[in-house]
C-alpha positions in Angstrom: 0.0 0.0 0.0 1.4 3.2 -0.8 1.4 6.7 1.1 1.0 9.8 -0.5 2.6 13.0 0.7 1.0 16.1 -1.0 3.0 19.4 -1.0 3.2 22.7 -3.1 7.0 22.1 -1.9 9.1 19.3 -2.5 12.4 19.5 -2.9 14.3 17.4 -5.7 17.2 16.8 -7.1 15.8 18.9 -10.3 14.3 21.6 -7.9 11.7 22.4 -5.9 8.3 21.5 -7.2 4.4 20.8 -6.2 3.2 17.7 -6.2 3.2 14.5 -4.2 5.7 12.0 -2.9 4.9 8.5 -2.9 6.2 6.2 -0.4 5.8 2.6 -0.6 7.3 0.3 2.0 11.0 1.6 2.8 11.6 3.5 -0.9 10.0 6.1 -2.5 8.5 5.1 -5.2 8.1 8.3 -7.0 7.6 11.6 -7.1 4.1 12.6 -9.1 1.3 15.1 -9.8 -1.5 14.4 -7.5 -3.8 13.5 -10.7 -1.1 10.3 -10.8 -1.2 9.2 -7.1 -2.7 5.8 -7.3 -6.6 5.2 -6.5 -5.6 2.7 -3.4 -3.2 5.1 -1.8 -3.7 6.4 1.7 -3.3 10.5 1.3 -1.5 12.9 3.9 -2.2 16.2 3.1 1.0 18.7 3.7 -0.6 21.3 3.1 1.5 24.9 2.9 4.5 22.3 4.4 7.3 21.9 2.7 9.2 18.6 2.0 13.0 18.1 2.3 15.4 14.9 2.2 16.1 14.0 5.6 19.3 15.8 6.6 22.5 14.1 6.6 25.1 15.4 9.2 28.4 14.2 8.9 30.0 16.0 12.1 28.4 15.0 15.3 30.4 13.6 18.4 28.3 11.0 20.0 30.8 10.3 22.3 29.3 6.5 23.2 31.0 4.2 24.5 32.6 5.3 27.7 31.5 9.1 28.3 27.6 8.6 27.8 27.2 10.8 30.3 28.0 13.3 27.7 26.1 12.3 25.3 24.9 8.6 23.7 23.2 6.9 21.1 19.6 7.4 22.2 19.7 10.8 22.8 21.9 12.3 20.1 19.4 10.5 17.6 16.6 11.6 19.4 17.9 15.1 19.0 18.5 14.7 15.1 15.0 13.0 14.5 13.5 15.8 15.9 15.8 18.2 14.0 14.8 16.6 10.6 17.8 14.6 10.6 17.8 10.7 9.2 21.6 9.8 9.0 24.5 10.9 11.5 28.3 10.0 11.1 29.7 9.4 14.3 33.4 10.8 15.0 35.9 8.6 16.5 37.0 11.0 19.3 35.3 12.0 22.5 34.3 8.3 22.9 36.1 5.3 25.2 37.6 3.9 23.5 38.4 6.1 20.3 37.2 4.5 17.1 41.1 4.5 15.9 41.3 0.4 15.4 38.6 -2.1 14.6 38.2 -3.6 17.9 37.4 0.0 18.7 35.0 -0.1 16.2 33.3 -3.0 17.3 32.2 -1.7 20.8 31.1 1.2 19.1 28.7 -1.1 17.1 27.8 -3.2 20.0 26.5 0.6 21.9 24.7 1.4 19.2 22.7 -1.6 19.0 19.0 -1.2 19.6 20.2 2.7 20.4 19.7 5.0 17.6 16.1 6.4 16.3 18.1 7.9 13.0 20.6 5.9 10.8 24.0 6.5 12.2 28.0 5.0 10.2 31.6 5.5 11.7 34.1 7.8 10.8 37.6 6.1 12.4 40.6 7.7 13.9 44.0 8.6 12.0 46.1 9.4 14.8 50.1 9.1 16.0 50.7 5.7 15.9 47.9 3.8 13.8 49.1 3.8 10.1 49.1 -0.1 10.3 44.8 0.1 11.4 43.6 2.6 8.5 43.3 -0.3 5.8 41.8 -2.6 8.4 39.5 0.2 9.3 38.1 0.3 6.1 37.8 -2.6 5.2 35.4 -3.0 8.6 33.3 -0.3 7.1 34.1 3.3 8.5 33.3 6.0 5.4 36.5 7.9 6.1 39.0 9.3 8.5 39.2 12.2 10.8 42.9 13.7 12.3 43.8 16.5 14.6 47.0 18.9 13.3 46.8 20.1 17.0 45.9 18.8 20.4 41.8 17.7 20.0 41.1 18.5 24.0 41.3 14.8 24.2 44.4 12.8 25.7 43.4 9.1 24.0 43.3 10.8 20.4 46.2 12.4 19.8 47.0 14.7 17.1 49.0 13.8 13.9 52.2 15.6 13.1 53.6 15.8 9.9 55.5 13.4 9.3 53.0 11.1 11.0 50.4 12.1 8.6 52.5 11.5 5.5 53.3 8.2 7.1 49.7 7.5 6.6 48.4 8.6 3.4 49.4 6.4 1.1 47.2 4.3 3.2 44.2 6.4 3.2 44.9 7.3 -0.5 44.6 3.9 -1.4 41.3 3.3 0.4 39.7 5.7 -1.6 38.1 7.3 1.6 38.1 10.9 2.6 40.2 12.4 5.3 38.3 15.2 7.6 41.3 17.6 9.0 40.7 19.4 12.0 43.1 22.5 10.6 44.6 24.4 13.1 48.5 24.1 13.8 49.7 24.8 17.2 52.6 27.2 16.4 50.3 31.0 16.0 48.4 29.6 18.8 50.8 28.5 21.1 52.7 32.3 20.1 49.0 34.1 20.3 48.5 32.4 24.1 52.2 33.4 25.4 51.4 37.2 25.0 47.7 36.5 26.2 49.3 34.9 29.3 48.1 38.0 31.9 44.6 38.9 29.8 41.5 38.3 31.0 39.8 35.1 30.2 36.1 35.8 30.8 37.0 38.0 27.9 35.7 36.8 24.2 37.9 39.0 22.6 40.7 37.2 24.8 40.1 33.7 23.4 39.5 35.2 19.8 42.4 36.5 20.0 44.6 32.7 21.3 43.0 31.0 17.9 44.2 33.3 15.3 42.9 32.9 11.2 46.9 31.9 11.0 46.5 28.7 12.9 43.9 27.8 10.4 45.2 29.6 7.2 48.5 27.6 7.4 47.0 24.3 8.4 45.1 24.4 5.3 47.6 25.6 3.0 50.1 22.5 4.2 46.4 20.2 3.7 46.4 21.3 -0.1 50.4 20.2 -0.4 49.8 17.3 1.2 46.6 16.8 -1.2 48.4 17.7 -4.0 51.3 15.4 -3.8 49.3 12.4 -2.3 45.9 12.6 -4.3 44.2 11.3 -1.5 40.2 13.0 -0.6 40.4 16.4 1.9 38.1 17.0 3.4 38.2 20.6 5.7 35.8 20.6 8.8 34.5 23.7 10.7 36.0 26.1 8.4 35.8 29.2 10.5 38.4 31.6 8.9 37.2 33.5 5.5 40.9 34.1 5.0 41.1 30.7 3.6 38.7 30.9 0.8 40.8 32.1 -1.7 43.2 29.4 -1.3 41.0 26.6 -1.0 39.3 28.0 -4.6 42.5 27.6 -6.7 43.1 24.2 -5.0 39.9 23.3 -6.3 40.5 25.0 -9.7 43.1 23.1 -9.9 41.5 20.0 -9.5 42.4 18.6 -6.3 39.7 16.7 -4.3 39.1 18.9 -1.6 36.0 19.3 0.2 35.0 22.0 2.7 31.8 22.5 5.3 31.1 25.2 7.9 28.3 25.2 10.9 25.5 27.0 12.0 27.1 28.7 15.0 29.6 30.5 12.6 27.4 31.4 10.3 24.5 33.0 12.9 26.7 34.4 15.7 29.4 36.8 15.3 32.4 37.9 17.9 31.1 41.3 18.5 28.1 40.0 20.1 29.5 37.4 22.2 29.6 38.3 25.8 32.1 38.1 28.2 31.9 35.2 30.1 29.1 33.4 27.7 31.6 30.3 27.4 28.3 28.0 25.9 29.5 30.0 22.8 33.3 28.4 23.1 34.1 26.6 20.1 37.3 25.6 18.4 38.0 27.0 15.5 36.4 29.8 17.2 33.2 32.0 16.0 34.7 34.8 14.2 34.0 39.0 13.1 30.7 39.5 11.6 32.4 40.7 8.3 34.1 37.2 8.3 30.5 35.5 8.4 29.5 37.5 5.8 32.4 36.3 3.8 31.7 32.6 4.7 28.0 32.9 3.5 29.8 34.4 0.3 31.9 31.1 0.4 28.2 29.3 0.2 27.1 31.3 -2.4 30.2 30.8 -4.6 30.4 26.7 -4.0 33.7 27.2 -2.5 32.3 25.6 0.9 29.8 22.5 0.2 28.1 21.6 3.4 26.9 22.9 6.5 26.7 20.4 9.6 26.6 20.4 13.1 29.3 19.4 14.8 27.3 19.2 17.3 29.5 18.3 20.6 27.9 18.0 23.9 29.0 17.9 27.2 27.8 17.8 30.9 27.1 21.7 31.8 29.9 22.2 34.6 32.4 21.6 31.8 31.2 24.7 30.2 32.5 26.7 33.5 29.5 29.3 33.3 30.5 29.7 37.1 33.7 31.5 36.0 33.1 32.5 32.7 36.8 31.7 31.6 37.0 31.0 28.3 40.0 28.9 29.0 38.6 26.8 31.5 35.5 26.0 29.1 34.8 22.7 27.4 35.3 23.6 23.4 32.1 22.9 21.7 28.1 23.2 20.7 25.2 21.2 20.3 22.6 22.2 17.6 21.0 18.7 16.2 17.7 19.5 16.7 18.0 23.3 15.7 20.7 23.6 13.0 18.2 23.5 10.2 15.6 26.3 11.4 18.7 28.1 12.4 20.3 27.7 8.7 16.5 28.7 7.3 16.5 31.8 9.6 19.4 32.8 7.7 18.8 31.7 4.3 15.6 33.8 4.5 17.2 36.5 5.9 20.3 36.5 3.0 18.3 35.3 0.0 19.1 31.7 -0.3 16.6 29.1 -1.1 15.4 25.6 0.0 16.9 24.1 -2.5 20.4 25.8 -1.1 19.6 24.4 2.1 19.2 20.8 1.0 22.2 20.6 -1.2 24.3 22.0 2.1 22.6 19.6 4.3 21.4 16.6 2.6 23.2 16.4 -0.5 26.5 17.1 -0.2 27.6 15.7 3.1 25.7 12.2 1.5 28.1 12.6 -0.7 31.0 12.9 1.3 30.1 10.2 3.1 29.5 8.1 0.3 26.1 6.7 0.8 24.2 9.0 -1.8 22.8 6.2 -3.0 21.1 5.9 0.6 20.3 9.0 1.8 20.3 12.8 1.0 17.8 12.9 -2.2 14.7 12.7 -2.9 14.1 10.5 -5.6 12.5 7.3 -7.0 14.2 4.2 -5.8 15.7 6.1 -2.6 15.1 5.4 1.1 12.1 7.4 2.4 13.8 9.4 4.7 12.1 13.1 4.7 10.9 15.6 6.7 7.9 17.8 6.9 9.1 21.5 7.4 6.9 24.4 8.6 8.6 27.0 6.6 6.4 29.8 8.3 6.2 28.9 11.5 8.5 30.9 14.4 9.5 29.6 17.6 11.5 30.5 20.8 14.1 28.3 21.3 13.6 26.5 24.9 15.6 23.9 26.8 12.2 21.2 25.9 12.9 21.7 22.3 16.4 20.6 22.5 16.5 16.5 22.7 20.0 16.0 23.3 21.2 14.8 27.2 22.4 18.3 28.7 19.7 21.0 27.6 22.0 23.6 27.7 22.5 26.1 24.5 23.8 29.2 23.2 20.4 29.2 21.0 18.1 29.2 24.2 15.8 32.4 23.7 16.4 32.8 20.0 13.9 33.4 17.8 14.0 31.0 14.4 11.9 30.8 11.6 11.3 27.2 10.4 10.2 24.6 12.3 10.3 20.6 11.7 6.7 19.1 12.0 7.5 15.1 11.7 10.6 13.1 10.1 10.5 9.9 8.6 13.1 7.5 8.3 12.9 5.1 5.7 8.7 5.4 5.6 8.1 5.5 9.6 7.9 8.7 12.2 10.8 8.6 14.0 9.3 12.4 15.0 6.1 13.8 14.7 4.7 16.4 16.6 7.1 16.6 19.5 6.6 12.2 20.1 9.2 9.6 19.1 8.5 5.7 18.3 8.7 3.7 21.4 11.8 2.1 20.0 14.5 2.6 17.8 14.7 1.3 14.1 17.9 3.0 13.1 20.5 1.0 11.4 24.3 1.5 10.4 24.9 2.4 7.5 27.8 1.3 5.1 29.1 2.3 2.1 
């Protein structure tokens, strides 16, 4: 029996268009004009609703096993179904123990069981000392790699130097898999911190100032070397500095497979407005000058970045020392699952960009970096039905109850956003509607 989604907005691969989606079983079957929606099919009227691909986010830190009191399976997912979400990729850090061999990998798989609401896959580790586990690694079925130029916050994942690195990518260039680059190198920082030694730290400006654009600038530039003489898949996360834009467009003019995303906090908050002492806005890379976001969203525009995700990075609220309000002291990171895409709408609407922008950012693109676009991130005949209904007109206040995730703490509490998610669907089922979840999980690992 098939379902019938009818919407003057449904967004496709060949633009958005009226008409209805039909869903039969776990696929779509097709996307039609109501005259052609079979007799026998049960109808769900959308209305003025608009229809998008469940979102694919490609940068979230689960953090399960071994710090679920952070965050864990069941509530990250829950988070993302509710945030229109249908497919996370889990990175290896932040958990115990790191997903940097495959025994790693296994536990990871063995939490996970039974856990997850949305579809979840592995990224794994490329760290100091594990050239000899990248091949094994992917051949156990994580979609890529993920390294650290520069201490992650972390002790059991350490960073990668150079010649570590280089030690390693032959390996990951010959598994065909992308490697995500945290790009910051310690030497601007470490210089920026040592004249910042006697500033105040419940400063903003204090911490902007530690993570200089340089730390990120250079990183990058030795990333398109390496890329260059390697020919293995970059991929940049968290692009936070504008100053890097230029660079990464002749890299890619030049025909090396480079990749970049950004994230919602950079491209909705700006330095100037941060308070002292709001440390739930600490992030690394940090959040930059409003002419830099301005110059990111340019980087949208011109396809210079490709995706917007989350990395959305949770922790228990002490960590993010509100009591002091040192910057220093602070846990590095935000959690946005189940907000990033009204936030992204609030700004699309605000700067001009469409839906169809917004799904190639969210959906699309990190699919394809992930390699499972034959899974998720479209909407089209053949394809899982994984969608979400999106109230493009509604606002909302954001409050803790609307945040999912295991600490309901945010730097988006009291905003105002434009957009909100009504149900999501995960391969033909609510795994969200209406502010309810199933009474148990049907998510399911992906693999490539």
């Amino acid at each position: 029996m098939a379902h019938a989604f009818i919407s003057k907005q449904i967004v496709t691969p060949q633009g958005t268009q009226p008409g209805a989606l039909l869903v039969e079983g776990e696929r779509v079957r097709a996307i039609c004009r109501p005259s052609e929606i079979p007799a026998d099919a049960i109808m769900h009227d959308c209305d003025n609703d608009s229809l998008l691909p469940g979102l694919v986010d490609t940068h979230v830190h689960i953090n399960q096993p071994g710090r679920t009191q952070w965050e864990g399976f069941r509530t990250a997912t829950q988070a993302a179904a509710a945030g229109g979400y249908t497919t996370l990729v889990d990175m290896p850090l932040n958990c115990l123990p790191e997903t940097t061999t495959v025994v790693a990998l296994e536990e990871k798989r063995a939490a996970a069981q039974g856990e997850c609401f949305v579809d979840w896959a592995p990224w794994g580790g490329a760290v100091a000392d594990n050239q000899g586990h990248i091949l094994p690694l992917a051949h156990a079925g994580v979609l890529g790699f993920k390294c650290f130029l520069i201490y992650p916050g972390c002790d059991g994942f350490t960073m990668i130097d150079q010649h570590q690195l280089e030690a390693a990518l032959p390996f990951i260039a010959e598994s065909g898999l992308p490697l995500l680059v945290h790009a910051e190198l310690a030497g601007p920082i470490d210089a920026a911190t040592d004249e910042l030694r006697n500033a105040d730290w419940r400063s903003y400006s204090t911490y902007l100032a530690s993570r200089p654009d340089q730390a990120e600038l250079v990183a990058i530039r030795l990333m398109i070397r390496l890329c260059r003489q390697y020919r293995f898949r970059l991929h940049i996360v968290h692009l936070s500095t504008s100053l890097a834009l230029e660079d990464l467009r002749a890299a890619r003019a030049e025909g090396l497979p480079i990749t970049v995303e950004t994230c919602p906090h950079y491209l909705h908050f700006a330095a100037e407005e941060i308070a002292d002492g709001a440390t739930l806005l600490k992030c690394a890379p940090p959040i930059r000058s409003k002419e830099n976001q301005r110059q990111l969203w340019h980087g949208l525009r011109d396809g210079i970045i490709d995706m917007v995700v989350t990395d959305h990075s949770p922790c228990p609220p002490a960590m993010k020392r509100e009591d002091t309000g040192r910057f220093d002291l602070a846990w590095g990171g935000i959690a946005s699952l189940s907000l990033a895409l009204p936030i992204i709408h609030t700004e699309c609407c605000r700067r001009g960009f469409t839906l169809d922008d917004l799904v190639c950012w969210m959906c699309s693109a990190p699919a394809a970096l992930a390699g499972i676009s034959h899974r998720a991130g479209v909407l089209e005949a053949g394809r899982d039905a994984n969608f979400v209904i999106f109230d493009t007109d509604a606002e909302f206040t954001v409050t803790a109850d609307k945040l999912h995730y295991r600490h309901a703490i945010s730097p988006y509490l009291n905003e105002k956003l434009h957009g909100a998610v009504k149900a999501t669907y995960l391969r033909g089922e609510a795994v969200y509607r209406e502010g309810r979840f199933p009474s148990k999980p049907f998510g399911r690992e992906l693999t490539l």
